[in-house]
C-alpha positions as CSV (number, residue, x, y, z in Angstrom):
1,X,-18.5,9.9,-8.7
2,X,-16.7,12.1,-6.2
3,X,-13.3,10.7,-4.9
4,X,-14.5,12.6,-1.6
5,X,-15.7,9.2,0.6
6,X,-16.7,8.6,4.2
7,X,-13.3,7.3,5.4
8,X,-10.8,8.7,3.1
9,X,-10.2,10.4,-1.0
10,X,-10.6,7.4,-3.5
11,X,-10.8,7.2,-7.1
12,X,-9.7,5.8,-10.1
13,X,-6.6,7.5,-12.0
14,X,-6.6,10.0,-14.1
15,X,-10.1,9.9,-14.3
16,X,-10.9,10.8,-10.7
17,X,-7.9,11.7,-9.5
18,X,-5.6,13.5,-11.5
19,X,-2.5,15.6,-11.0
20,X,-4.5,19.1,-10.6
21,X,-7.1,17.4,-8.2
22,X,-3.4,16.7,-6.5
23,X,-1.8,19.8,-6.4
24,X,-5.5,21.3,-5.6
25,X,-5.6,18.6,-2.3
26,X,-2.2,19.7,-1.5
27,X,-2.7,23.5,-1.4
28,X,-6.0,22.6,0.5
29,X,-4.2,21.0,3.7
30,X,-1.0,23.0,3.5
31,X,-3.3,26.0,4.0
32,X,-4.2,24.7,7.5
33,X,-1.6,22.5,9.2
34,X,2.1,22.5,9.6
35,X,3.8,20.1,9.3
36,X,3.0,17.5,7.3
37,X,4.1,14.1,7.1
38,X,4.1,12.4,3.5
39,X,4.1,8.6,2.1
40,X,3.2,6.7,-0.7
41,X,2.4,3.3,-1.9
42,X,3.4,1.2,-5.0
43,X,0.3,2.0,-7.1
44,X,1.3,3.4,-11.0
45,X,-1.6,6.7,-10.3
46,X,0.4,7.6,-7.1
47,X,3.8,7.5,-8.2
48,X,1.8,10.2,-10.9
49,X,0.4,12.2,-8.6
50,X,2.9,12.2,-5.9
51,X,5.0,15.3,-6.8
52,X,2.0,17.2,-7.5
53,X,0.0,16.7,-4.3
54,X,3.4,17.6,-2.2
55,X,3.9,21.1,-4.5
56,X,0.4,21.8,-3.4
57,X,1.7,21.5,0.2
58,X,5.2,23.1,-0.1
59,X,3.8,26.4,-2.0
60,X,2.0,27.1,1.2
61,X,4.0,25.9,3.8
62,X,7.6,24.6,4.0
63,X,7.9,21.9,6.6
64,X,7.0,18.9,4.9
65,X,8.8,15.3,5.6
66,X,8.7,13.0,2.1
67,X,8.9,9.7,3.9
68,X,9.0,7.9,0.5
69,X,7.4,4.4,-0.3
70,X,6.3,3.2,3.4
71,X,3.2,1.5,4.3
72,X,0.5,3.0,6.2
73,X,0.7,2.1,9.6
74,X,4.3,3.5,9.8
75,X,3.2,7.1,7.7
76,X,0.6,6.9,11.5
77,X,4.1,6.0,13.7
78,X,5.6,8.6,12.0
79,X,3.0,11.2,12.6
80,X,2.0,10.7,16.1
81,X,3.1,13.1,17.9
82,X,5.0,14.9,15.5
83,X,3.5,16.3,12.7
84,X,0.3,18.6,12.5
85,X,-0.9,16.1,9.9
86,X,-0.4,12.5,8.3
87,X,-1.1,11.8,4.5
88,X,-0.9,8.4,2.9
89,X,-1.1,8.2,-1.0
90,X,-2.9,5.0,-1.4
91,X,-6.0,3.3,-2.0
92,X,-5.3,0.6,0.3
93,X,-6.9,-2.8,-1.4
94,X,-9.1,-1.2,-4.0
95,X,-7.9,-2.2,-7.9
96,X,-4.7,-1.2,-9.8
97,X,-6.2,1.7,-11.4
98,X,-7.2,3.8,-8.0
99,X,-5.0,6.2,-6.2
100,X,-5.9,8.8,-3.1
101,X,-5.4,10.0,0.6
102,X,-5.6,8.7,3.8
103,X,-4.9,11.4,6.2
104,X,-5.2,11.5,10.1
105,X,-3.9,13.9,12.6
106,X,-1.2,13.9,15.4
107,X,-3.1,11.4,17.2
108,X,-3.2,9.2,13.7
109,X,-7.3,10.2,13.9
110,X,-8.8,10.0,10.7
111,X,-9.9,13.4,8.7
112,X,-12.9,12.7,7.4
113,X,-13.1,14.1,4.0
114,X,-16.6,15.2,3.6
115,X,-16.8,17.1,6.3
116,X,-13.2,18.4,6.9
117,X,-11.6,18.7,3.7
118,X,-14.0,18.8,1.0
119,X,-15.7,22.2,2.2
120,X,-12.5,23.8,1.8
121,X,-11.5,21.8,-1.5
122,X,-10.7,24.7,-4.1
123,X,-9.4,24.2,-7.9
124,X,-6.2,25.9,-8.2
125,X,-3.6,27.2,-10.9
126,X,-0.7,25.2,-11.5
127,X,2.6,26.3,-11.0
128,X,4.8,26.6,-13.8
129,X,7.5,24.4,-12.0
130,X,6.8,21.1,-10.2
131,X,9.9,20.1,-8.1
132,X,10.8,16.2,-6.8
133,X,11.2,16.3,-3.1
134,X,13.9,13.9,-1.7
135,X,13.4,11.0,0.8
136,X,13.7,12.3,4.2
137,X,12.6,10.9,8.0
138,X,15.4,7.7,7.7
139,X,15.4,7.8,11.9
140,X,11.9,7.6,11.9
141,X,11.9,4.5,9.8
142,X,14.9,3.2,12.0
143,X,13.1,4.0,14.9
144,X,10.1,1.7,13.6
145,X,12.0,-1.0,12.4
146,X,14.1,-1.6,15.8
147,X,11.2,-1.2,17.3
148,X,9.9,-4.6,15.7
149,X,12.8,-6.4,15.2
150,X,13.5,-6.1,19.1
151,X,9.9,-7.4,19.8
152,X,10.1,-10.2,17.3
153,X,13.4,-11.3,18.0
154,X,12.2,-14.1,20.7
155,X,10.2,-15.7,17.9
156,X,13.0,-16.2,15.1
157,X,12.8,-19.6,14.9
158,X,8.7,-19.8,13.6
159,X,9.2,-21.2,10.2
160,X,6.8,-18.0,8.5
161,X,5.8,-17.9,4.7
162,X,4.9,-13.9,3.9
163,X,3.1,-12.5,0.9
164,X,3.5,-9.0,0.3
165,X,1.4,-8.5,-2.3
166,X,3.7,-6.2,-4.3
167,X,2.6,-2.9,-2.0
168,X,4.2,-0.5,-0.2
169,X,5.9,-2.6,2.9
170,X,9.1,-2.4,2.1
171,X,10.4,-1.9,5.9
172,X,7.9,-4.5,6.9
173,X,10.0,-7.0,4.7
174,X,13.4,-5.8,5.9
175,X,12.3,-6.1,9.7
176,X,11.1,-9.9,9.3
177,X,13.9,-10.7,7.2
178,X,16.1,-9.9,9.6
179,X,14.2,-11.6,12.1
180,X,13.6,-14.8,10.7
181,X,16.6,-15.4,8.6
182,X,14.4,-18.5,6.3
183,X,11.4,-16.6,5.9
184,X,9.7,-17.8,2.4
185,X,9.0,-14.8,0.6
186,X,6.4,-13.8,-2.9
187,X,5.2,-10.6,-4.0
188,X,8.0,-9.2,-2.4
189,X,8.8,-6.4,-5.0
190,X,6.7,-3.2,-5.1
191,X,4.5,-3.2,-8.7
192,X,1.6,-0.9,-9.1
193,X,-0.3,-3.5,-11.6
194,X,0.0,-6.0,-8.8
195,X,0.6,-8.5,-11.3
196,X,0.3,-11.8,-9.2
197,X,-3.3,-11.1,-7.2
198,X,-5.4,-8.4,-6.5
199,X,-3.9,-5.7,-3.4
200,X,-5.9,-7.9,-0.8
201,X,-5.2,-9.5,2.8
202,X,-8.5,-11.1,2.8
203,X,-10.1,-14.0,0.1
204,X,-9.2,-17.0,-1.8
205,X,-7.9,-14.9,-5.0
206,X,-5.4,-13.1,-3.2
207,X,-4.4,-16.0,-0.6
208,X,-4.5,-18.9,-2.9
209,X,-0.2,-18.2,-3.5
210,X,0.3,-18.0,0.0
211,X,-1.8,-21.1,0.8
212,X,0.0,-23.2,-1.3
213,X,3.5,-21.4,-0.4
214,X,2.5,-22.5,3.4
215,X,1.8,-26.0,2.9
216,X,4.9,-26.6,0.4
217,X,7.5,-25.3,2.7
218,X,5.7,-26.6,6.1
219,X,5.6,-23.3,7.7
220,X,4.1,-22.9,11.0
221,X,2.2,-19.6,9.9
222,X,1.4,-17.5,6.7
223,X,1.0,-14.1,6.9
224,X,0.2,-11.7,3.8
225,X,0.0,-7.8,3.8
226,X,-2.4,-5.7,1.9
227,X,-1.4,-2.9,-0.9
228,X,-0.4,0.1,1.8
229,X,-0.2,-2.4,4.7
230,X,-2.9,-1.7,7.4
231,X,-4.1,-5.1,7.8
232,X,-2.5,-8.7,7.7
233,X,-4.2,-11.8,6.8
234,X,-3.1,-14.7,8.7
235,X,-3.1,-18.5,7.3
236,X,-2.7,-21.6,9.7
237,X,-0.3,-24.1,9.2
238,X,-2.3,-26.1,7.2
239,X,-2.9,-23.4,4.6
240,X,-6.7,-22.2,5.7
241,X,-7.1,-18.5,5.9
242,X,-8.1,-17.6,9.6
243,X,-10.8,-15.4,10.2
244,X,-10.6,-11.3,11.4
245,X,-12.7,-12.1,14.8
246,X,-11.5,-15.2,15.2
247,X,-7.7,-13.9,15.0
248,X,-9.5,-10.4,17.6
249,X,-10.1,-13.1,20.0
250,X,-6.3,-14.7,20.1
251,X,-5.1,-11.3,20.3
252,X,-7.5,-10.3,23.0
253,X,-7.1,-13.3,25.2
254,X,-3.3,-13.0,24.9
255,X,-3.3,-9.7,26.0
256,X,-4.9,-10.1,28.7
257,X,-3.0,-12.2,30.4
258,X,-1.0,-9.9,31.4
259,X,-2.7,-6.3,31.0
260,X,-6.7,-6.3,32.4
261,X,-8.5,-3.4,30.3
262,X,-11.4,-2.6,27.7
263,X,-11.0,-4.2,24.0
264,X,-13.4,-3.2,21.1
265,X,-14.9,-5.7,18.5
266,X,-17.0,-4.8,16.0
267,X,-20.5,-5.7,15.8
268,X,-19.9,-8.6,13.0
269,X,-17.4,-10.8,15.2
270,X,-18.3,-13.9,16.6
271,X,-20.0,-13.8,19.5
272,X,-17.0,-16.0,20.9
273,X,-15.2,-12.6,21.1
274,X,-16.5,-10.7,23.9
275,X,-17.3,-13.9,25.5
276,X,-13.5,-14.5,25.6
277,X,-12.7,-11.3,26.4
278,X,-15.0,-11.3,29.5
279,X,-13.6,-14.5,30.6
280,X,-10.0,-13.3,30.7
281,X,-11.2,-10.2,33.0
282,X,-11.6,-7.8,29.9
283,X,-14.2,-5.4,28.9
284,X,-15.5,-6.1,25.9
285,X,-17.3,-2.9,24.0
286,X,-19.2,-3.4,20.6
287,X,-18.4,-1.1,18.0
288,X,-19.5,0.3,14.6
289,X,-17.7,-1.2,11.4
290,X,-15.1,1.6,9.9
291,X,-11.5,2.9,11.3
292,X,-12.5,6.3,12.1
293,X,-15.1,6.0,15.1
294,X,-12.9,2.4,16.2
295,X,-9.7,5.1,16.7
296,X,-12.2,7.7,18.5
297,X,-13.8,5.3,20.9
298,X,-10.3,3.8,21.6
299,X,-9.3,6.9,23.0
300,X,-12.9,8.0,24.6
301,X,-12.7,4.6,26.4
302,X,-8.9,4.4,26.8
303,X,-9.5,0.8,25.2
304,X,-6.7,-1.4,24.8
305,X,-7.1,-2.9,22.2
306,X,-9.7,-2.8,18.9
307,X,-10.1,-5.8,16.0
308,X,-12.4,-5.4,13.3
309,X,-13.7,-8.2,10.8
310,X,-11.7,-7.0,8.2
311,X,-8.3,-7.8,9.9
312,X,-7.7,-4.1,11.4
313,X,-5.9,-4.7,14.3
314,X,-5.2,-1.6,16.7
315,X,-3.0,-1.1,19.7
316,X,-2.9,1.6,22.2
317,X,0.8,0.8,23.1
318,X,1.6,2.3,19.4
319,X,-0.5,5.1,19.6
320,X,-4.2,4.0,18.7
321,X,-3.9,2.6,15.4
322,X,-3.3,-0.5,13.6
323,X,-0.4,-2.5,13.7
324,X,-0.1,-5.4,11.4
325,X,3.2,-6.6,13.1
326,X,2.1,-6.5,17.0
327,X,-0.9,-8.9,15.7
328,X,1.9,-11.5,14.5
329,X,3.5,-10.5,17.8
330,X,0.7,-11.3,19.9
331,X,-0.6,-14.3,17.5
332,X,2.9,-16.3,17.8
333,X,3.0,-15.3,21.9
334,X,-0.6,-17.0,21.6
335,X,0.6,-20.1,20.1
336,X,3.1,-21.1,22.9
337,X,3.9,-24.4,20.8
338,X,0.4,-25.3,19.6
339,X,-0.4,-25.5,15.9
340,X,-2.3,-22.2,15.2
341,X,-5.5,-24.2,13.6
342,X,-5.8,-25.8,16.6
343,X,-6.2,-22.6,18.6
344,X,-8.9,-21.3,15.8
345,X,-10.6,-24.9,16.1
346,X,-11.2,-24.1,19.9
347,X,-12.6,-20.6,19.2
348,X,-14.9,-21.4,16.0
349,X,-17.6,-22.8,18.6
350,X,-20.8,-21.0,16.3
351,X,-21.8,-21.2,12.8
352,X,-20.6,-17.7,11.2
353,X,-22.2,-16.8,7.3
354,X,-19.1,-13.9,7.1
355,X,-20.1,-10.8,5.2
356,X,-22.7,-11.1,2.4
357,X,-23.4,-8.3,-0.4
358,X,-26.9,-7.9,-1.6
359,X,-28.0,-5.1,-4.4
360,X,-30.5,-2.8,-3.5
361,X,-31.9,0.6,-4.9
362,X,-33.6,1.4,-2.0
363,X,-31.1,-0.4,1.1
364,X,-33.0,2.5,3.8
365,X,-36.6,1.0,2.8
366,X,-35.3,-2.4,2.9
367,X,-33.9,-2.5,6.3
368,X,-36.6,-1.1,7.5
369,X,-39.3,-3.9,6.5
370,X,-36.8,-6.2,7.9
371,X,-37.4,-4.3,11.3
372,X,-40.9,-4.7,10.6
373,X,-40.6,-8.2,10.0
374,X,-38.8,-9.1,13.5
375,X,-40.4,-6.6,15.5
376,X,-40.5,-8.3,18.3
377,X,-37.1,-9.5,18.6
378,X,-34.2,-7.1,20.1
379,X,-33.0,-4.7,18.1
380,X,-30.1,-2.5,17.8
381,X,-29.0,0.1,16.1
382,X,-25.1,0.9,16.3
383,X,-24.3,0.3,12.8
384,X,-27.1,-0.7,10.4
385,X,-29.2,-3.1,12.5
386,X,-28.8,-5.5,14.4
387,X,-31.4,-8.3,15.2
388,X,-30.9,-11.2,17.6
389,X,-32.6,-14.1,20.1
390,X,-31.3,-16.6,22.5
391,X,-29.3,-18.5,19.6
392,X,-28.9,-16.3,16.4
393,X,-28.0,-12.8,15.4
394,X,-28.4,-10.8,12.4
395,X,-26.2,-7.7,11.1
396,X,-27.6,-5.5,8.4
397,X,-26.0,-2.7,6.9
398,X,-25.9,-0.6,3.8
399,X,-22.6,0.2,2.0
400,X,-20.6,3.5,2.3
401,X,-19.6,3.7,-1.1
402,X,-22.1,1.3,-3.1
403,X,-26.1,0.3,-3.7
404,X,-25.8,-2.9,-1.0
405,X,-26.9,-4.4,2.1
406,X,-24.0,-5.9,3.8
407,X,-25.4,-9.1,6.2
408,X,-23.5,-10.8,8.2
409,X,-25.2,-13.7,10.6
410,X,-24.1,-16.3,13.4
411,X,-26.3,-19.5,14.9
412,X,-25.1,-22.1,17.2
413,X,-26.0,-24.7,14.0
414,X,-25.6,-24.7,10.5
415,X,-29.7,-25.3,10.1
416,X,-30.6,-22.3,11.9
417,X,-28.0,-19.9,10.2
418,X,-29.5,-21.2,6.7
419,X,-33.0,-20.2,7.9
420,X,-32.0,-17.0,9.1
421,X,-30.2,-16.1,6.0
422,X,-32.5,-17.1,3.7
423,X,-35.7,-15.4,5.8
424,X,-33.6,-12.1,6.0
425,X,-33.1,-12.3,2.0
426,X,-36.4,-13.3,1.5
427,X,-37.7,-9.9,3.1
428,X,-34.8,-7.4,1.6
429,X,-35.2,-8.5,-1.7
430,X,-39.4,-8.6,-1.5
């Protein structure tokens, strides 16, 4: 399978991705932008491929910055506005045994790798020498961390349980160390086999720790971090994990309060969301799933704001992207001395089904006999399709990567969302 995806380079190491598909990579950017901004993540097949990838860059240009073990969203700080080009070695949530590339622009815009890179993608001699680059960029970093630490400070007494799920943020932990002094801590120490759950933000297997961590030490809020660091998952103070839209909508209406302007959902959030946003004198703009067109319509539509399903959370005060610790800075400003399930109890007004995989050989010719099936309903088509009537909607989308049909569904009652679900399986799977 090619490591060459829709939103980024993926594969499993060495199998995949090995060190010549590295250096290769490397010579392949380095041929077209100057300079080049570097990090990694804590995965084993990165650490392997690390110095390879930035020979590749270094034997045709010279200006690179090595930012060392950093998470994502500060490689996009770092890069904004002053490098040609941003590369994160990482494969974000996926299993121990994948590596690969993020890489965005100046503006921390996505390349996307089929049609920027992979045209261009060349196999390549090795040298006969592959040098270790040193650590570099340490104002940046400073410049991040005081940053946060500065906004967070008016929060320090939250009682806060963090999981950081053995990845790559390291400055992450040092900022909200020194801003809550008794912060309970796991996972805390990098570890490419992620020994104590998978790399995740999201789901029982990779919460259950922090759950039970949040409820032992009666903390007001758990937060826990995937492998490089781009999203947070959020846990309420009586250890249930809170949902991406739901958590889009506390944002959102928290914003607004002080700073009227357009915020992006995407199209499987609640429909409590734009409702929200409307009624606090926003302007709420559906969007398609996936980080790439979210960041380019943030910027076509000088959006504010833009929270996806899957706990990406991006601000335009950073620069466009997604900043994990200006959620928890706008989730505690939210909270204002209320318990945090009590603001998700006053949000979670529909019945939501969440995101549902279902195989498919064909998903093309199976979406389209579910049109046929609810012709006469409305109908769009911004990602997949999307069905709906006065009190239910239907998402349906195939994978980027896999053989599935992602469906996600909301009612105003448990009954109807049943009905839907099971009449929209009933017609994919026919």
């Amino acid at each position: 399978m090619s490591p060459f995806k829709a939103y980024d380079i993926r594969g499993v190491y060495p199998d995949e991705i090995d060190e010549q598909f590295a250096y290769n990579i490397g010579k392949t950017l380095g041929k077209k932008h100057e300079p080049i901004a570097v990090g990694i993540d804590s995965r084993i097949g990165s650490e392997k491929i690390r110095d390879y990838f930035i020979q590749g860059i270094i034997d045709e240009i010279s200006d690179v910055c090595y930012l060392g073990l950093v998470s994502t969203p500060l490689l996009y700080f770092a890069t904004k506005n002053r490098f040609s080009l941003g590369i994160m070695i990482t494969a974000s949530h996926n299993p121990r045994d994948y590596t690969g590339f993020k890489i965005c622009d100046k503006n921390a815009i996505p390349l996307l790798p089929i049609e920027d890179i992979q045209c261009n993608f060349k196999k390549q001699s090795l040298p006969n020498e592959i040098r270790k680059i040193e650590d570099t960029g340490k104002d940046i970093i400073e410049e991040y961390s005081n940053l946060f630490i500065r906004k967070l400070a008016q929060f320090k007494n939250y009682n806060i349980s963090a999981d950081f799920s053995n990845g790559s943020t390291v400055v992450e932990r040092k900022i909200l160390e020194q801003v809550f002094p008794k912060i309970n801590v796991i996972n805390g120490i990098p570890d490419g086999n992620f020994p104590s759950h998978p790399p995740n933000a999201l789901g029982q297997e990779s919460t259950q720790q922090l759950r039970n961590l949040v409820k032992e030490t009666q903390s007001d809020i758990g937060i826990i971090f995937d492998g490089d660091g781009d999203r947070i998952g959020i846990i309420d103070e009586k250890g249930n994990e809170v949902r991406g839209d739901i958590l889009t909508a506390i944002i959102a209406r928290e914003m607004l309060k002080s700073n009227k302007g357009k915020i992006l959902y995407d199209l499987r959030s609640s429909s409590v969301v734009p409702e929200i946003i409307s009624e606090y004198g926003g302007l709420p703009i559906k969007t398609r799933v996936g980080h790439p067109f979210i960041k380019k319509l943030m910027r076509k539509e000088d959006a504010i704001f833009a929270g996806e399903f899957s706990n990406h959370f991006y601000f335009k005060e950073i620069g466009g992207f997604e900043s994990p610790l200006l959620a928890l800075y706008y989730i505690l400003s939210a909270l204002n001395g209320r318990n945090l399930s009590e603001e998700v109890k006053d949000l979670t007004k529909y019945c939501h089904s969440g995101e549902i995989n279902i195989d498919t050989d064909n998903p093309t010719e199976s979406i389209n006999k579910l049109i046929d099936e609810f012709i006469t309903k409305k109908i769009e088509k911004i990602d997949g399709v999307t069905i709906s009537e006065n009190n239910w909607w239907v998402n349906i989308r195939p994978s980027n990567t896999e053989p599935l049909i992602r469906i996600t569904a909301e009612a105003e009652d448990e009954k109807t969302l049943t009905e839907l679900i099971e009449t929209v399986k009933g017609v994919l799977l026919s």
